[in-house]
Every structure is written in C-alpha cells, then in structure tokens.
N, C-alpha and C positions, 0 to 999 in steps of 0.2 A: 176216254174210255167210253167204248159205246154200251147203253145199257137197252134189254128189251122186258118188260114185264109176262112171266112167264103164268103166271097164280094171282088170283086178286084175293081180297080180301074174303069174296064171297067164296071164291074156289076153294081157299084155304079152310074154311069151315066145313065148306061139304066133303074134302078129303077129312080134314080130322072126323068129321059125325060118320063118313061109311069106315072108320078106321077103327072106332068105337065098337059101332055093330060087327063086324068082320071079327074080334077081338072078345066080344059077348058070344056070336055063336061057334065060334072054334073050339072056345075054352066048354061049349055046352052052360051059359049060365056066368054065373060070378064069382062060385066056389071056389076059393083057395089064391083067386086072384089078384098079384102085386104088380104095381106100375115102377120101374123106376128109371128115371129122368136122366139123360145125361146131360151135366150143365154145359153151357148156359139154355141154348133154344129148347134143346129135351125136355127140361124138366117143364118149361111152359107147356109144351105140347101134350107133356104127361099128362100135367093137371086139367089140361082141356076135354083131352080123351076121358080123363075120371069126373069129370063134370055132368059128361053126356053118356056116361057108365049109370054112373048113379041117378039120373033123371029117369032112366030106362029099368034100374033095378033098385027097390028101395032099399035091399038086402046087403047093396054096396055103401062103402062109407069111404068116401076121399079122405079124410083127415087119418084111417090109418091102412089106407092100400097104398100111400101113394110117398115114394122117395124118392132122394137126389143121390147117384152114383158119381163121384170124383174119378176120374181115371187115370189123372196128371201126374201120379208117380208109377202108373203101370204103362205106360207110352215108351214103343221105341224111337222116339227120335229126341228124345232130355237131353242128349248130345250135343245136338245142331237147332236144336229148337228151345233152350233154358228158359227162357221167361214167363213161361205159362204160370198165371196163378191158380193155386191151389184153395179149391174151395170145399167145405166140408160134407162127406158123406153122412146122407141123411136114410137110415132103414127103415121101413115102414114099421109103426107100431104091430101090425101082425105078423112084422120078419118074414126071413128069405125061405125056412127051410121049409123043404116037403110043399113049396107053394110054387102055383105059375106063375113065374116071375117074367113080364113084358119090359122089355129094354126100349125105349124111347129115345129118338135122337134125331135131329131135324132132314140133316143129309146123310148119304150111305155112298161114299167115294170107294177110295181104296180097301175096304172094310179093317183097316188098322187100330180106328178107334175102338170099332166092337171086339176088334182082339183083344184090347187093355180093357174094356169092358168087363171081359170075359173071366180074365186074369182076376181084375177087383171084385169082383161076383161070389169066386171060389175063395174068395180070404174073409166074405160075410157069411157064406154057410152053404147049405147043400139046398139048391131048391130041385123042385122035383121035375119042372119043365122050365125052358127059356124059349125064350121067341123074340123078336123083334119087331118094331114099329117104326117105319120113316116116314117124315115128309114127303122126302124126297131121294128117288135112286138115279144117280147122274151115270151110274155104270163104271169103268176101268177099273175094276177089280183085283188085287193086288193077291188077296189070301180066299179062302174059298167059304166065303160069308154070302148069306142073302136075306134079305130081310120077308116076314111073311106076313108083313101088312104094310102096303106102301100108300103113299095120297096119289104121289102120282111118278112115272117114267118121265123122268126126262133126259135125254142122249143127250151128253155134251162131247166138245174137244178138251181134251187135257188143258187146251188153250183157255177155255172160259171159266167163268169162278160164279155160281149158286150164291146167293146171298139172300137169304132167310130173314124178313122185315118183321117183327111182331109185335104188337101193338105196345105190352108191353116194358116192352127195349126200347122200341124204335120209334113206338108212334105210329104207326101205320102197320098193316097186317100185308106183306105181298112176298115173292119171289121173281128175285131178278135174277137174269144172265150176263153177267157182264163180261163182255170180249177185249 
C-alpha cells in the first residue's frame, strides 16, 4: 500500500485553531454553543476545537459544551457492516435544545454518517441550529450534506482511503492517503 502524508501535525492544528475561530465568529460569540463529537476521531477533534474556544472566550466552558454523539444504531449499513461497536452517548451538561449544536467529525465522505448523525440528534432534542465541522472533505457525496467548517479539501479516488493519525489514538498527529 502506498501511503503519501497529506496534513502534518503542525497543519493539523492550524486547520483545527482556523476551525475554532470560523466557529466563534459564525455563531457571533459562544452563546448557546454545543460541540458534539462523533466517535472515535470527532470527539478528539471536538475537544480540541473547545480547547482553543475557551482560550479565546473565557465565557466558554469545555466541561459542559462539549459531547460524544454515538451513531452506530442510526447507520444504514448494520446490514452488511454488523460489528461496529457501540459506544455511549455523551450530552453536553447545557444539552441539545434551542442551542447551536456543531457536529464534529474527522472526515466528510459519502455524508451517510451525518445522515445517522442527524437521525441520533433528533431523538436527544430540538436544537435550534446545526452545522458541522470536518477535518477533512475527501468529496463523492452520496446524500446532499456539506459541511461549513472544513480544515482542509482534499480530492480523492473512491480508490484511496484518508486515514486520520491523532495523537491521542495513534501517537502521532497526521493525515495519510493511502492508495
């Protein structure tokens, strides 16, 4: 498998910190503002973007903007794809409703996962906006999703496969494209 490094460690911060600000001045501020994570890479990513929220607003508070969205039983492919484990949804202690809820999620392919997102979202309550945050937008778009805070574009062949390294996880902070 040949792999090429597409994001370094250092890229990878400066997409998440303009992902932050992008995210602060949209919403106008921090008012009513929820992060939540889809596991596993998301929910890292969440917390980073709420890291560099709250350095910038002392009015923000990670400990209770910031959740983990499960999506693994709103997925259509449980079919053909059974063995995903199921890990638990986590709401922000300020909850979902009447709040901007930002969906965090490393890559943005088919946008099927945000569909089951989307699905799991409306069974924790009514928030008053949604938006999304990606790493990464690889494009072939399946359903008519897009995200409006991206790090970075990057064009692939359906042939290649995005693999999201973070430190976290992995030990090392990058994006590869492996063909």
């Amino acid at each position: 498998m040949v792999t090429r490094t597409v994001l370094t460690g250092d890229d990878i911060d400066r997409a998440v910190t303009r992902i932050a600000h992008e995210i602060i001045e949209s919403n106008h501020g921090t008012a009513n503002l929820v992060l939540l994570g889809i596991p596993t890479r998301g929910v890292i990513i969440a917390n980073r973007i709420a890291q560099i929220i709250a350095r910038n607003d002392s009015n923000f508070s990670p400990d209770g903007a910031v959740g983990r969205l499960d999506i693994t039983m709103y997925r259509d492919d449980l079919a053909t794809n059974p063995t995903r484990a199921v890990t638990e949804t986590v709401e922000p202690t300020l909850g979902i409703d009447n709040r901007v809820v930002v969906l965090v999620d490393d890559v943005l392919y088919s946008g099927r996962t945000i569909r089951a997102a989307l699905d799991a979202l409306s069974d924790l309550g009514r928030p008053k906006v949604v938006r999304l945050a990606v790493l990464v937008d690889r494009g072939h778009r399946e359903l008519p999703i897009r995200a409006d805070f991206v790090g970075k574009n990057l064009p692939t062949s359906r042939d290649e496969r995005i693999q999201v390294q973070l430190l976290e996880i992995d030990g090392e902070n990058s994006v590869v494209i492996a063909a």
